[in-house]
N, C-alpha and C positions, 0 to 999 in steps of 0.2 A: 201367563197366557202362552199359548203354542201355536208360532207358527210352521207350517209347511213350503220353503222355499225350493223351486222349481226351477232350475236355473243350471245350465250345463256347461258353460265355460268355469272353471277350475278357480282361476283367479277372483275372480267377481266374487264367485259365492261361497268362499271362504271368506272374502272382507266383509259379505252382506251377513252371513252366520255370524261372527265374532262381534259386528257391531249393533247387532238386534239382542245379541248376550247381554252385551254390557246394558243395553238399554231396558233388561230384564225380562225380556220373551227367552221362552225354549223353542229351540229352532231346529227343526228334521231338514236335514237338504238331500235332495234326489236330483240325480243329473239325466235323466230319461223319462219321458213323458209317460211309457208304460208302466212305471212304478208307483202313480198318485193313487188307481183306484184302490189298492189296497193299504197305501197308507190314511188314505180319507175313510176307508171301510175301519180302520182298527183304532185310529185316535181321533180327539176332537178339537179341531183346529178354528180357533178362533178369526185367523185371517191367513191366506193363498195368495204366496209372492209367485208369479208365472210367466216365464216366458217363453214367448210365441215360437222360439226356434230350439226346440226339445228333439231329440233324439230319442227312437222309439216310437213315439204317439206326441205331433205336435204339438202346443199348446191350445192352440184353437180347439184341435178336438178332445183335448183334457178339459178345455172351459163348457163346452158343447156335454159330455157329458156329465161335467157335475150338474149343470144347469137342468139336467133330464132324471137327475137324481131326487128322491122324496125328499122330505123336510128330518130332521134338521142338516143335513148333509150339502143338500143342493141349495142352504142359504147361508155358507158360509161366504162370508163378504172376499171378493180375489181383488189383487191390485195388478196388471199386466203390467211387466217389466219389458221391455223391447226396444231393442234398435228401429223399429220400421216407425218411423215419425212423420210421416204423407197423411195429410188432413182422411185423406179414407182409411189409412190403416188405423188410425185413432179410431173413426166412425167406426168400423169393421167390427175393431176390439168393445168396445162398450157396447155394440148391437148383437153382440155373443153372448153377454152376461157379466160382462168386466163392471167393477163398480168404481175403478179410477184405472188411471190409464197413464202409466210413468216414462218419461221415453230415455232409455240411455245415452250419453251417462248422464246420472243424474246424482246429485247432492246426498250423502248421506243422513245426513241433519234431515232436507225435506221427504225424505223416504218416511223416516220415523213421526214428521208431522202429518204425513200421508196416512198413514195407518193409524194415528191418533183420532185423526178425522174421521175415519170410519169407522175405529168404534167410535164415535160420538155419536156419530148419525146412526147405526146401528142401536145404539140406546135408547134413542128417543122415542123407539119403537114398542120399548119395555123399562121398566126399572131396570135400573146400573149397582141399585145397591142393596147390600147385604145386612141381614140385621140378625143379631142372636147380643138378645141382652142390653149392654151398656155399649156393646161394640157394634159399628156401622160400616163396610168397608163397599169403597165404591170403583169396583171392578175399572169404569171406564176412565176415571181420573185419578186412577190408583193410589189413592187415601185410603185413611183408615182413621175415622176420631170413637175416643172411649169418653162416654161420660160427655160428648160434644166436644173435647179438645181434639184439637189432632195428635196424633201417633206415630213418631218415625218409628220406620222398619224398613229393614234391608229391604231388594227386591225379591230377593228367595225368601224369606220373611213374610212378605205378604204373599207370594205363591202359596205359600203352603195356608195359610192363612184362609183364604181366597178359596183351597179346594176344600179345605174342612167344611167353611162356612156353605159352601156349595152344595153339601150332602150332609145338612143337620140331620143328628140320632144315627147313621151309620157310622162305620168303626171301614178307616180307609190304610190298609198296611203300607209297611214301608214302601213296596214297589210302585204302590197308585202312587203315593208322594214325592217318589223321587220322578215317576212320570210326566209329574205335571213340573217339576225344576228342571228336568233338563232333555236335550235332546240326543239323537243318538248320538252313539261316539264318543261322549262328554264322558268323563271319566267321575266314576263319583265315588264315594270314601265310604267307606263301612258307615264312618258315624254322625253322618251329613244330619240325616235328617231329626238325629238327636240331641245334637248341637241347636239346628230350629228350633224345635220344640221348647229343648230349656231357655232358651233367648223370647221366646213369645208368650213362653209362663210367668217370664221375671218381669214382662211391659203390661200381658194383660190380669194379671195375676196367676195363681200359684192351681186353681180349680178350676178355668177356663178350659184346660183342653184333658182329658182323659186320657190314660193307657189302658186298654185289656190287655193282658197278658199274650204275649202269641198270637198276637188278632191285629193290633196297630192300635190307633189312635183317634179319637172321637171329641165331638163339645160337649160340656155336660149341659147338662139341661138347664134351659136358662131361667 
């Protein structure tokens, strides 16, 4: 999953990037509020960490226009990250479009519970899960069972996993794959995503996922 974190103090959103890593989201951080529309225009972000004291275009009116934005763009769930904790700054924020409202500082543990809860609620709105075959993988409770057992896999494991099953019958090259693993700046290895691959042919079998040649990587048909 990808998020886009918003967030201009230095400190903070380096700890808040590194520890949404570990917790196996890819994470974009922008420290200027003028930078979201074009990063919301070119990838697709699952959940919008935001706060309201942005430089460039503040957060309010980054929330203001995603919300004026069509579908699917202008329904991506945001969680406001904020110093201003005044019963009306909360009201303010969630009467803009915010879908939780965090006030710093805040607990890293309940950040991550926070965005679990959204997508959860978010799901209930649609299927969470994935289905090709004997395999079931469910986006919002990040499983995956073959055959009804469950399946450990990494968390880049299921990323990749997760984008294939997303776009059954197309063939998605190494760059979408490494897109949806990691964010910018993250430093990635020639042979990331072929290292996956073979780790999730040897769990789900050996004909589950395709190569074409010079093209990437596909599910075979189930």
């Amino acid at each position: 999953m990808r998020i886009l974190l918003l967030e201009d103090d230095r400190s903070l959103g380096s700890s808040l990037q590194s520890w949404l890593q570990l917790d196996g989201y890819a994470v974009d951080w922008l420290q200027r509020g003028d930078q979201a529309a074009a990063a919301l225009a070119t990838h697709d972000y699952q959940c919008v960490l935001l706060d309201r004291g942005l430089p460039g275009l503040e957060g309010d009116a980054v929330l203001a226009a995603l919300r004026q934005r069509g579908a699917p763009a202008g329904l991506v769930p945001v969680i406001v990250i904020t110093a201003r904790d005044t019963l009306h700054d909360r009201v303010q924020g969630l009467d803009l479009g915010a879908d939780d409202y965090l006030v710093k500082p805040f607990d890293l543990e309940e950040l991550s519970a926070r965005i679990r809860a959204l997508l959860r609620r978010e799901a209930r709105q649609g299927s969470t899960e994935l289905r090709h075959g004997a395999v079931v993988l469910d986006t919002a409770a990040k499983r995956v069972l073959l055959d009804g057992a469950p399946l450990a896999l990494t968390a880049r494991e299921f990323a990749v996993l997760r984008a294939l099953m997303r776009r059954p019958g197309q063939i998605l090259s190494r760059a979408q794959l490494e897109e949806a693993l990691y964010g910018w700046g993250e430093e990635v290895e020639s042979n990331t995503i072929e290292v996956h691959i073979y780790n999730l042919r040897k769990k789900l079998g050996s004909g589950f996922i395709t190569t074409v040649r010079n093209q990437g990587y596909g599910l075979a048909a189930a």
